[in-house]
N, C-alpha and C positions, 0 to 999 in steps of 0.2 A: 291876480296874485300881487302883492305889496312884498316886493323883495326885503324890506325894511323889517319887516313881522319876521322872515324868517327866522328861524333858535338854532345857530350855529353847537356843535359837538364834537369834538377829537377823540376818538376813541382810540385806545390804547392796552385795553386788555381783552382775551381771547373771549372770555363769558360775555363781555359787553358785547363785542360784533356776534357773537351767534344767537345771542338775542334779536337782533336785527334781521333776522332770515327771510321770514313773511314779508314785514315791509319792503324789504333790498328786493328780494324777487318780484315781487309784483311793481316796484318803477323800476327793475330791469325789461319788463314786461312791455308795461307802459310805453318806454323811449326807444323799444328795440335795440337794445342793447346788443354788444359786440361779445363776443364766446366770452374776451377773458376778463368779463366786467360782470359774467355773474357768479351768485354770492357762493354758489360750489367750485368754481373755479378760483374765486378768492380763496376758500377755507382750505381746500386742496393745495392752494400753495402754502398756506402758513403750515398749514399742521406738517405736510410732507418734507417742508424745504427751508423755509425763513425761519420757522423758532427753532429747529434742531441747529441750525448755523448760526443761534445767538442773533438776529432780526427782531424786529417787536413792529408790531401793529400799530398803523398809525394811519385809520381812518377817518376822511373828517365830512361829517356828513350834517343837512340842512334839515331842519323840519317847520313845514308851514299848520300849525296847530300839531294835532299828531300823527300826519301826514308826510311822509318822509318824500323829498324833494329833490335832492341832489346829493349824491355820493362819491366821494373821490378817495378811492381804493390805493391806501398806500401804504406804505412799509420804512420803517429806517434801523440801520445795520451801520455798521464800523464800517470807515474806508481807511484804517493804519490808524492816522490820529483825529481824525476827523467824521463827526456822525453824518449820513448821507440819506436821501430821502429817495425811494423812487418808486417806481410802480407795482404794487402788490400781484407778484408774478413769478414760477421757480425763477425766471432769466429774463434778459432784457429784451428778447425777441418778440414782445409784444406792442401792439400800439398803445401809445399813452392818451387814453381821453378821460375825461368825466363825465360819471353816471347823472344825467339831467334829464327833469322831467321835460317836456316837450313844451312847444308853448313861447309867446312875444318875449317870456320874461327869460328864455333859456341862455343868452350871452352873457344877460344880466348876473346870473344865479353863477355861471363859472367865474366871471369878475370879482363876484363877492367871494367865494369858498379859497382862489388865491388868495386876494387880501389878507382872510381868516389864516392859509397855511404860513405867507409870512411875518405874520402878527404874531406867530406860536411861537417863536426866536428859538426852536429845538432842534435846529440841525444847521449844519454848515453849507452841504451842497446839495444840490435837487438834480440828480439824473431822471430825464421825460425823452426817452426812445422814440423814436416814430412818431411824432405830433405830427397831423396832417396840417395842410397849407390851408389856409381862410376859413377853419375852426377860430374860436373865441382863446380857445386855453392855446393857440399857436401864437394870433396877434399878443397875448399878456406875456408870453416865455419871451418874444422877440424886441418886448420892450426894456427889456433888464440888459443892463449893460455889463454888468460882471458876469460874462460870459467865457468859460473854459475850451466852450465847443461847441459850435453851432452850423453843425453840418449837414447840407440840403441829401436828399436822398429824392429817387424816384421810386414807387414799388408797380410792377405790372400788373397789368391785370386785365382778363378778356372780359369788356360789357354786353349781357346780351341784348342789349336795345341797339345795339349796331346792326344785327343779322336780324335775315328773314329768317334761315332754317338753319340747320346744324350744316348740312353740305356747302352754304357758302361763304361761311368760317374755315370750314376745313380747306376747303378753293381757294382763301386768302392767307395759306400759307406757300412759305417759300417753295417754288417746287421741287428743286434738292430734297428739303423735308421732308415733303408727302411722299417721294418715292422711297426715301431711305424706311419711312413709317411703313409702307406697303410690303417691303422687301422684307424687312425684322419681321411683318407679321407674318407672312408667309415663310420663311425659317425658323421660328418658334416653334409654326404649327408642325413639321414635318418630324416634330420632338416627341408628338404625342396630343394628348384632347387638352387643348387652350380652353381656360373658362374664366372668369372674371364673378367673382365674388363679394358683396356687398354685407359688412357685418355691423350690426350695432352692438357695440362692447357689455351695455348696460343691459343686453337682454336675452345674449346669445356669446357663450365663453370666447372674448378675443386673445382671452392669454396671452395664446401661441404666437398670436400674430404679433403681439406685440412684444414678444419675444426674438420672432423674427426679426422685426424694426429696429430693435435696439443693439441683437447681435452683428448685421449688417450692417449698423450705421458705425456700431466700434470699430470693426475691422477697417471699414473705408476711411476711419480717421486715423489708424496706424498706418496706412496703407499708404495717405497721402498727408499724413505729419501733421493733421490737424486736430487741435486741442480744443475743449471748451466744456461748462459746464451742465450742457447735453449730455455727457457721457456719464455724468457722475450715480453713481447707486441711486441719489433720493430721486433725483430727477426719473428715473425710471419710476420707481415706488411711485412718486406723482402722479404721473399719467398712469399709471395702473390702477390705482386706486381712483381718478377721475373720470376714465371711460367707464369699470365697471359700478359706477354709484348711478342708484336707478334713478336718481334725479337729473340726472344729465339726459338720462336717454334720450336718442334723437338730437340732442346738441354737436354728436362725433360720431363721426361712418369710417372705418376701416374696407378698404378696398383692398382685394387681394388678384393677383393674378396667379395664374396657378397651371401647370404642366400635370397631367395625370395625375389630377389631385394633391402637388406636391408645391406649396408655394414658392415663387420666382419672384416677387417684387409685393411691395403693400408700401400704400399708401392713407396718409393722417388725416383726415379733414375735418376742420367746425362748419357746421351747417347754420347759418342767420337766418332772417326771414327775408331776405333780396339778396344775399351771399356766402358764395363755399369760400373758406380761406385755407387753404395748405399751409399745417403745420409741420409735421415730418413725411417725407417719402425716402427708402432704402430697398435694393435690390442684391440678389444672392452674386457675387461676381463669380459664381461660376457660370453664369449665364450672360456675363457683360456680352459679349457678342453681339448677342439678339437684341441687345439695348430693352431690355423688359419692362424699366422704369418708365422708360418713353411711352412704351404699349399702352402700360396702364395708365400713365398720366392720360391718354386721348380719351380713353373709358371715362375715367372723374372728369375732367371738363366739360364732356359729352354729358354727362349727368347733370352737372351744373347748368348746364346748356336748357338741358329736358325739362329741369324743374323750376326754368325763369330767372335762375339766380345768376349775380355777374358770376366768375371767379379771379380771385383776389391772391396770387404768389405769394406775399408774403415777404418780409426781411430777405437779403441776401441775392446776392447777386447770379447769372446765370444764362446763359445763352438761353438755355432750352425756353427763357421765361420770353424774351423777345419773341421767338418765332412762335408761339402760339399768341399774344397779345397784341403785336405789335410793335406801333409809337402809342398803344394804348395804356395811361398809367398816371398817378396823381402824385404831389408833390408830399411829402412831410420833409421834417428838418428833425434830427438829435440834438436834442438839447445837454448841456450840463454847465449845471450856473451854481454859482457862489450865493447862500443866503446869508454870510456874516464876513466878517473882517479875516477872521482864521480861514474861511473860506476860499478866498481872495489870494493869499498867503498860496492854498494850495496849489493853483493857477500859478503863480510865479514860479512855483518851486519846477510844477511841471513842464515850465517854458526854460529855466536853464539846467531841467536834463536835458531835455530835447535840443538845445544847445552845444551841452556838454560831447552827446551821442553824437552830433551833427562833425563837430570840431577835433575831439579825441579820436571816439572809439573807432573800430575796426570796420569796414564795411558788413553791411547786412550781407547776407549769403542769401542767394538765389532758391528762390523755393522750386524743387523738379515735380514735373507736372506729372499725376497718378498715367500711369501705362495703362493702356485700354484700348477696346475698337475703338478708330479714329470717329467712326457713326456717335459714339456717345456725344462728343465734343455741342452740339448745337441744340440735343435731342433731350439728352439723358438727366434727369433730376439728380 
């Protein structure tokens, strides 16, 4: 391939990228691509989330004859005064990569397609979440100097080319763990018939379940003061309408745990072709005690485990994520960089609030940590 031949395109309106369907999915295909890079997980975010919020489509994709080659899923929205570029996603919780075909020429083809995004001179700032460490589009973000934030992250994650078998993973957890794990299981059961249920939304009604997920996840964020825009209506709408499209199917497994048929905890997962990633997991707190989430998290691992896939935590931080992984886990960094002079501007503006806050305001107030069995504390999603 002659990277030089390729025919750069910014696409910008919704009829343009759903044109694009066939070819996006099949070099999603192609590159094995990551859950939130294919082209239903794209449309499900614009339609559900970025155009009703005033966002616009701002995909820029490569084609070598009429062969579509490289695709970089994005989006740009108002950040106050300034237009902002960043991962075509409902939220930032996802990793930031480019859809690339495979192949000598693949570092090449992301080299080029930046260039192309700052050649467009249509936005001020570039928000890239999660960039993994010694990818192509990491080394290009770490080379820009007008940077506002550029913060290392680790995310966990269990490989299973470490173990022989499932028992000596679970052996290489803390032993505190395994007995706190053993004991919740054993006082769950004595609740009634424990079953562990495995649903695929696109083929078999998850509604409920994700009804569950979402009422669960509110209340623990009233519960424990936390805000974000997980909670917000579309964001549901989103994922509801993304589990149930029978194009996904098999892309997302709902796992549920369940007391006499009555569910205690569910769990969110995108299913790869070498990895399960945890997207959301929420548990009923009337059942905190037993630690439920725990429960079920060892079932989804255990499955990830069975079907050869790593499994990959995900954004955010978490005890529970340690003692199941490890020191096991890769690097990325957050990116948020300046692509114009107004840009640059913003960056200053945001070093003397943080200045101003440092020096004036009143100290931050202590955030009180959610009340719970103390067992959650290392266990609990």
């Amino acid at each position: 391939m002659n990277t030089n031949s390729i025919r750069f395109e910014t696409i910008t309106t919704l009829a343009r990228f759903e044109s694009l369907r066939d070819e996006w999915t099949a070099l999603w295909v192609r590159a094995n691509g990551i859950h939130n890079l294919s082209f239903e997980y794209c449309l499900h975010s614009l339609k559900e989330v970025a155009l009703p919020d005033g966002a616009e489509v701002f995909c820029i994709v490569g084609f070598e004859g009429e062969r579509l080659v490289v695709a970089w899923a994005l989006l740009r929205e108002r950040e106050m005064l300034w237009r902002s570029i960043r991962a075509l996603a409902p939220d930032s919780s996802v990793p930031s990569e480019v859809l690339v075909e495979q192949g000598p020429e693949h570092n090449e083809l992301i080299a080029r397609v930046w260039k192309v995004l700052h050649s467009e001179k249509r936005a001020d700032l570039l928000n890239l979440p999660y960039v993994r460490a010694g990818t192509e589009l990491h080394a290009q973000a770490s080379k820009v100097r007008a940077k506002g934030r550029s913060e290392p992250l680790e995310i966990a994650v269990v490989r299973r080319a470490r173990w022989a078998d499932w028992e000596s993973l679970r052996q290489s957890l803390p032993t505190k763990s395994r007995k706190e794990l053993d004991t919740c299981n054993r006082r769950l059961s004595k609740l009634g018939s424990v079953s562990v249920s495995i649903v695929n939304p696109a083929e078999s009604s998850g509604d409920s379940l994700i009804d569950y997920l979402f009422d669960w996840k509110k209340k623990w964020a009233e519960k424990t003061g936390r805000q974000g825009n997980f909670f917000a209506p579309r964001i549901r709408n989103f994922a509801a309408s993304l589990l149930r499209d029978p194009r996904t199917s098999g892309q997302f497994l709902l796992f549920a745990l369940s007391v006499d048929d009555v569910p205690v905890a569910v769990n969110l997962v995108a299913v790869e072709k070498t990895c399960v990633r945890g997207m959301q997991a929420a548990f009923d707190d009337a059942y905190g005690k037993y630690t439920p989430g725990a429960i079920l998290l060892e079932h989804v691992v255990k499955w990830a485990f069975d079907s050869n896939r790593d499994f990959d935590f995900g954004a955010g931080g978490g005890k529970y994520k340690s003692v199941w992984a490890g020191e096991s886990s890769y690097a990325c960094t957050d990116f948020r960089i300046a692509t114009s002079q107004w840009g640059k501007l913003a960056f200053i503006l945001a070093d003397v609030r943080r200045w101003y806050r440092a020096n004036k305001a009143a100290p931050s107030l202590k955030s009180t940590p959610a009340a719970g069995n103390p067992l959650r504390t290392d266990l609990e999603p």
